[in-house]
Structures are given as C-alpha cells and as structure tokens.
N, C-alpha and C positions, 0 to 999 in steps of 0.2 A: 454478383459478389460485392456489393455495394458496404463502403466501410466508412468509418468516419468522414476521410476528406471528404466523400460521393457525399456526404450529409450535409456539409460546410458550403459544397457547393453548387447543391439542390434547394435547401432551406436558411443558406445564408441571408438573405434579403426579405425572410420574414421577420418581425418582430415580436418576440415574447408575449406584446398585446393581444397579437393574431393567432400563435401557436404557442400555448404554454411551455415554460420552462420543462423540462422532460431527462429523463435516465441516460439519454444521449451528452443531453447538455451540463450533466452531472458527473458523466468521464470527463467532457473537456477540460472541466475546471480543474476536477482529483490532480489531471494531467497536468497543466498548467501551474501546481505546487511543486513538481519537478523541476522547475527550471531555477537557475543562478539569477535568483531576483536581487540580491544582496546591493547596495548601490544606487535603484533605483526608487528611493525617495519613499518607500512603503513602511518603513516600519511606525507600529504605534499608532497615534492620532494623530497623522500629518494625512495631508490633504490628496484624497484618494488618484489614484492615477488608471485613464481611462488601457482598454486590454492594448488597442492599438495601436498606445503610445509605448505599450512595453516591446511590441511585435518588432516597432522601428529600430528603436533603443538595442536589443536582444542581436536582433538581424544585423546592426550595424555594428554591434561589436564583434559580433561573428566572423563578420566579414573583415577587420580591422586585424581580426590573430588573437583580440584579448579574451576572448570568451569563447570556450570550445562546446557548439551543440550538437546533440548528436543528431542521427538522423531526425528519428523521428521528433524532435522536440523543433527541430530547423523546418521540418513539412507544416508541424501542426502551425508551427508562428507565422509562414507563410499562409498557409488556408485561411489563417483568423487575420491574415495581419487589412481585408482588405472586405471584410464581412461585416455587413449590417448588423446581423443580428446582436454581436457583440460587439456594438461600435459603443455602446453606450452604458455599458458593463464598466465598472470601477473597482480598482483591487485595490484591499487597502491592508494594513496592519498586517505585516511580512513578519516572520519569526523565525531564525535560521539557528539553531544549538549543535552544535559541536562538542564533544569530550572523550577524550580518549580514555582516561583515566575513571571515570563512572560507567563508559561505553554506553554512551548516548550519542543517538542522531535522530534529532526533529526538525522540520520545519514544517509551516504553517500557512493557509495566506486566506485573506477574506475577501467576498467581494459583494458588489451590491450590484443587483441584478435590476431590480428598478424602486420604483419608490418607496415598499415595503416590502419586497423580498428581497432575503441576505441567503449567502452559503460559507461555510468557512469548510476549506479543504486541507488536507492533511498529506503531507508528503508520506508517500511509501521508502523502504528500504533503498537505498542509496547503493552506488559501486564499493562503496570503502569498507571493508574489511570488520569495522566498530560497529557498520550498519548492522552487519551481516550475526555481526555475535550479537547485537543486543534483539535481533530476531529469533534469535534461537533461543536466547536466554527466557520468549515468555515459555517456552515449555516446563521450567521448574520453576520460575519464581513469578509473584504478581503482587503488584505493577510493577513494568520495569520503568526507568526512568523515563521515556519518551510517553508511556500511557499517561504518568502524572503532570510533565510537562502538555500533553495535551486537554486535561480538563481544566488545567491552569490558563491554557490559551483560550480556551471555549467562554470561561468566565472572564477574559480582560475583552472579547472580541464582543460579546454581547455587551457590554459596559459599554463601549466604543457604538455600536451598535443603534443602542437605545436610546444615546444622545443625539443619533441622527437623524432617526424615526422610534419614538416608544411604541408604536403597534406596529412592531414588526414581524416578519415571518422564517424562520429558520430552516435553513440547508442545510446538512453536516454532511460531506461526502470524499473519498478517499481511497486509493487504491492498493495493493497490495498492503503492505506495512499500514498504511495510511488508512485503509479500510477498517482494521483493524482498532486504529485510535479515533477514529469518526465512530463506531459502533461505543467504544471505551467513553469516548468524555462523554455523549450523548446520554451512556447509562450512570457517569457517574456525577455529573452538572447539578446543580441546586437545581428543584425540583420548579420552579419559577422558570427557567432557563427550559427546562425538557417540556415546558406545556408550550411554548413557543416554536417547539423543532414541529415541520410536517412531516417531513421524510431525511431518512440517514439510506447513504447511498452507499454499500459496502462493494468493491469491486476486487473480486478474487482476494478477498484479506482473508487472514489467518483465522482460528474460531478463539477460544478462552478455555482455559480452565473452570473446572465448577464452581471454586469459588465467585467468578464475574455471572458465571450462566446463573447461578440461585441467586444472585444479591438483587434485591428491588426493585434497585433503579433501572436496572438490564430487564428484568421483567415489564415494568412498565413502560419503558422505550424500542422492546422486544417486535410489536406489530407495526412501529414505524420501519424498520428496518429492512431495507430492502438488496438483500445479497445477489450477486452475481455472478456466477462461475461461466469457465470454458468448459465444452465438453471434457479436455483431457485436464483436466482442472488438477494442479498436487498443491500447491499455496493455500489455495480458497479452501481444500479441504483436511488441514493443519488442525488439532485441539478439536474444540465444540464448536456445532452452533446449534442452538436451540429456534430460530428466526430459522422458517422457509428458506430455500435459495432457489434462486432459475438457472436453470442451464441456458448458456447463449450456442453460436455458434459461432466457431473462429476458421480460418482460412489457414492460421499455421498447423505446424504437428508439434503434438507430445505438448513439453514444460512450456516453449513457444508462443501457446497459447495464452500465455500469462499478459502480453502484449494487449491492451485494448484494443490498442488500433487496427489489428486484425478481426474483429469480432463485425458478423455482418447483422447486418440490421436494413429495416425498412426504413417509411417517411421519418416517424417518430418513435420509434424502439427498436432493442434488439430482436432478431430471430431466434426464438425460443425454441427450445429442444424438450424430448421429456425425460431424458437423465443422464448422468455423464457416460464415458464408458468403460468400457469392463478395465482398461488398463488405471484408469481414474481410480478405480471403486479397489482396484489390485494393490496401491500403492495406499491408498487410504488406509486397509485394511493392515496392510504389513505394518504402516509408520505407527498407527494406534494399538498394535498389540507390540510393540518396538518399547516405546514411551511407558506401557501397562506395564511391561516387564521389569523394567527399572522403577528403582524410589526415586528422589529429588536428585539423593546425593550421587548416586550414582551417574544419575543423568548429567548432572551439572559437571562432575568431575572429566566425564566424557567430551561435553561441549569447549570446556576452558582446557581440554586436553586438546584436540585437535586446531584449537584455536592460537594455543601460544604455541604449536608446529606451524600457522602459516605466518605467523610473528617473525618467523625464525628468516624468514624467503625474505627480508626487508621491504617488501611491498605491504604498501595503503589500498591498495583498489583490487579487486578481482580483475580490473583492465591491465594492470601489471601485470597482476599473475601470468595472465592469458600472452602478453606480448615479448615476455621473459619466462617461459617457459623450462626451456634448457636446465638457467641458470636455478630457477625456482625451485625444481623438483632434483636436482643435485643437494640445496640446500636442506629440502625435505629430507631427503633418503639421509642425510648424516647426520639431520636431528631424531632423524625415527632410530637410527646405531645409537645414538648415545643417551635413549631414554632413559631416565632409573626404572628399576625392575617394577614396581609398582606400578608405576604411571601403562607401563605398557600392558602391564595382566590387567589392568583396568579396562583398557581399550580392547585389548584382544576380546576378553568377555563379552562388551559390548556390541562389536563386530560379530560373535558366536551369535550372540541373541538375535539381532538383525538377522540372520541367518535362518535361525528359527523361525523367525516372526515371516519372513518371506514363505516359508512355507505353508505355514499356518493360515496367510494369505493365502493360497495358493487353492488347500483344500476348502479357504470359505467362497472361493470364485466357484468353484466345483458344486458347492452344493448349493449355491444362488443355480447356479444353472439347471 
C-alpha cells in the first residue's frame, strides 16, 4: 500500500538525471502550491529559492505557532525536507490572490526542475468559503476569475522563464481546482507558450463547459493532458472532459479519495485501475442530469443562494464551519425562517430536481448493469 511518502523515501536519492521527472513528481509539486509561501522571498523575478530551503523556513514557523500546517502538508515538508531528489528544485514566482468581493482565490508557484525543465503548478480550492463559491461558480459561467488570473500567470511565468533558459520545457500541473486551471491556461496561452508545454498534469480537477471543451486551444492542448481520478472520484468528474483520464487507486473511502496522498502507486506511477466505481459513475450521472436540468440562471441563483446562507454562520472557512457547528447550523436554520418567498421556491425547486436527477441516476446504474 505504498504512497507517496513510501516514494520520497525509496526514490528520494535518485536524481531526475537518472529517473525522469514523472506523474508522481507532478503531485508533489500541484501539492506543494498548497502551502502559505507568502513571505518567503518568491514572488516575481526575485532570485529562486531552492524546495529545502522552504521545508526549514515552513517547519520552523510551524513549530514557532506562526504558521498553522496541516497534517499532510507538515508530512509532505518533512519527507521532502531532507531528499536528494529535490534538493536542487527552485521555486520561484509565488502568486497568492485573495477577493472577497469578485470571489476569487488563486494562487500559483513555478519551479525549475533542472536546467531546461520548468513546471508551473496551480493551487486547488482552498478551506475558505470564497474558495468554495468561486468553484461552483464554473458551473454557470466561464472564466471565472481564478481561470483568467491563471493564463495571466502562465504568460508572466514563461516571460520569467525564458530569461532563464529560452529553450525551455514546460510542466503545467495542478490539483483539484488547480487541475482545472493547469488544463485552462494551458488551452488558453499564446500559442508559442502551448508548443513549449510537454505535459499538463490534471489531478482529480473539475471538467469545463462546452464552450472550453470546443475552443482550439483546448483541442490542441487536449493529447498533452493527462487526467487523474480516484476510483470513487466526485471532483475529477464535475462538467466535461473531452482528454482520457486514468483511474488511480486510493487507500481512502468515498469523497476522501480526493486526497493524493492516499493514492498507491509503484517505483514510478500510480496503480492504475480500469474504471471508477459504480458509486463514482452514480454521483456522476445524478450531478450531470442535476446541472442539464437547470438553465444558467437558475443554477447560479441556487449557488449564490445557498451561499449567502453560509455567509449568514459568520465563518471564512469550512474549518469553522466544522468546529462551530452548534452555533453554525442555529444561525442556518433562522436564515432558512426568514428567507423571502422566492428565494426559497427557488431552492425548493432545485432540491426537487436533485431529487429527480438521483433517480434518473439510479435507473442509468440499472441499465449499465
């Protein structure tokens, strides 16, 4: 049941020279845009900063009280903090956006792998709340702000980039939310910029709308793309994807699985599967005859409805939510009393249709079988 750390420290003391850069080493990094870089010296064109130096930096403010990591982001720093392989890995050009008021959350970070290969990774959806709407939000509208702020990143990072080394080679890779906008700027980049990408690493990210899945550049960047789901995959298989995916295999259960660092794998890849399962395929099936049922507006109306209900709880994070509980769902229940009449035959509606659509699901399980 070997999982990343078992990789970090079985293959930590090979060098990239000896064993190519690989889909393994393409989580770490996605991973690795997760963390509170802000402070450590990375944004822009300032002078790259090798991964170990962040490991210390990260670890020691951990331990100081300033910096709170979670577990797994405290394992991974640990695993890497004392590993060859990435001793000589440089992150550079950090991009952290915040907005409450557009409902934006990106961040960004680059790194140089050796002396002509680059990857620039994309933070996935965050705990906070802004994260979580502007995730929902690609269901009715496209781009939402963090897709644009990322092909915006894509093209300052290559500029940065190609002052370094002009024959360079390009990674785009990214996990959940982040998967999503590594597949996004990749298709939507100056086309100079996309002959440069070898592979785009999408790890359990959401799909698109038709409008991205038909446009060009998505086609043309379409066979770079390399998707990943968990068996019980619900994220990875969100909208469209037009791009193959692989089924890995993961060690947690159900949504859980969204977790990389669960997913087992050999020397150099994951353990591949040959399709999600039936509960995967159950949840797939309800969410996209859910979405079909409704137009835009309805959908959106629904989304920024339940949305400015968790507004109402004064928590920023789902970790609030979850730790104030009690007080959270007292606050819910007396914004859901005092809805106006409309707002709530909105949502009933939609909840009705969920309802349908589960079923609907239900009989397309039935007759796959």
């Amino acid at each position: 049941m070997a999982n990343v750390y078992d990789y970090l420290a079985w293959r930590g003391d090979i060098p990239f020279t000896h064993s190519p850069f690989n889909e393994i080493d393409g989580m770490v990094l996605a991973r690795l845009a997760y963390l509170p870089l802000d402070g450590l010296a990375l944004q822009g064109g300032s002078s790259p900063v090798p991964i170990p130096a962040i490991c210390d930096a990260l670890l020691g403010q951990h331990e100081k009280g300033s910096v709170r990591l979670t577990k797994n982001a405290f394992d991974l720093l640990t695993a890497l903090r004392g590993c060859e392989r990435y001793a000589a890995v440089l992150a550079f050009d950090y991009v952290n956006v915040f907005d409450k008021e557009s409902e934006t959350q990106f961040a960004a970070v680059s790194f140089r792998i050796d002396e002509k290969s680059f990857c620039c990774s994309y933070r996935g959806t965050d705990s906070t709340l802004v994260g979580w709407k502007e995730n929902l939000n690609m269901s009715f509208t496209t781009p939402v702000p963090a897709q644009e702020q990322a092909v915006r990143y894509l093209a300052g990072a290559a500029e940065i980039i190609s002052q370094l080394e002009p024959d360079y080679r390009l990674t785009v890779a990214g996990h959940s939310k982040g998967g999503n906008l590594a597949v996004y700027a990749a298709s939507y980049c100056d086309k100079a910029i996309q002959d440069r990408i070898g592979l785009v690493y999408n790890y359990d990210g959401p799909g698109f709308t038709d409008t991205v899945v038909l446009s060009p550049g998505y086609q043309r960047i379409c066979a770079h793309v390399n998707t990943l789901v968990p068996q019980s995959s619900v994220v990875g298989m969100l909208l469209e994807h037009e791009e193959k995916y692989t089924v890995v295999r993961s060690t947690n259960k159900n949504v859980m699985q969204h977790d990389p660092t669960s997913w087992e794998l050999t020397r150099d890849g994951f353990i591949r599967l040959e399709s999600v399962t039936s509960s995967s395929r159950f949840i797939d099936y309800t969410l996209k005859a859910w979405m079909n049922s409704m137009n835009r507006q309805r959908r959106e109306k629904f989304i920024d409805a339940v949305y400015q209900l968790l507004l109402t709880t004064d928590a920023a994070t789902i970790r609030e939510l979850n730790e104030n509980k009690y007080s959270s769902f007292k606050k819910l229940w007396s914004s859901v009393r005092t809805m106006d009449e409309q707002t709530r035959k909105d949502m009933t509606f939609a909840l009705k249709l969920l309802v349908k659509s589960a079923k609907l699901g239900m009989i397309r399980m039935l007759q796959d079988k």
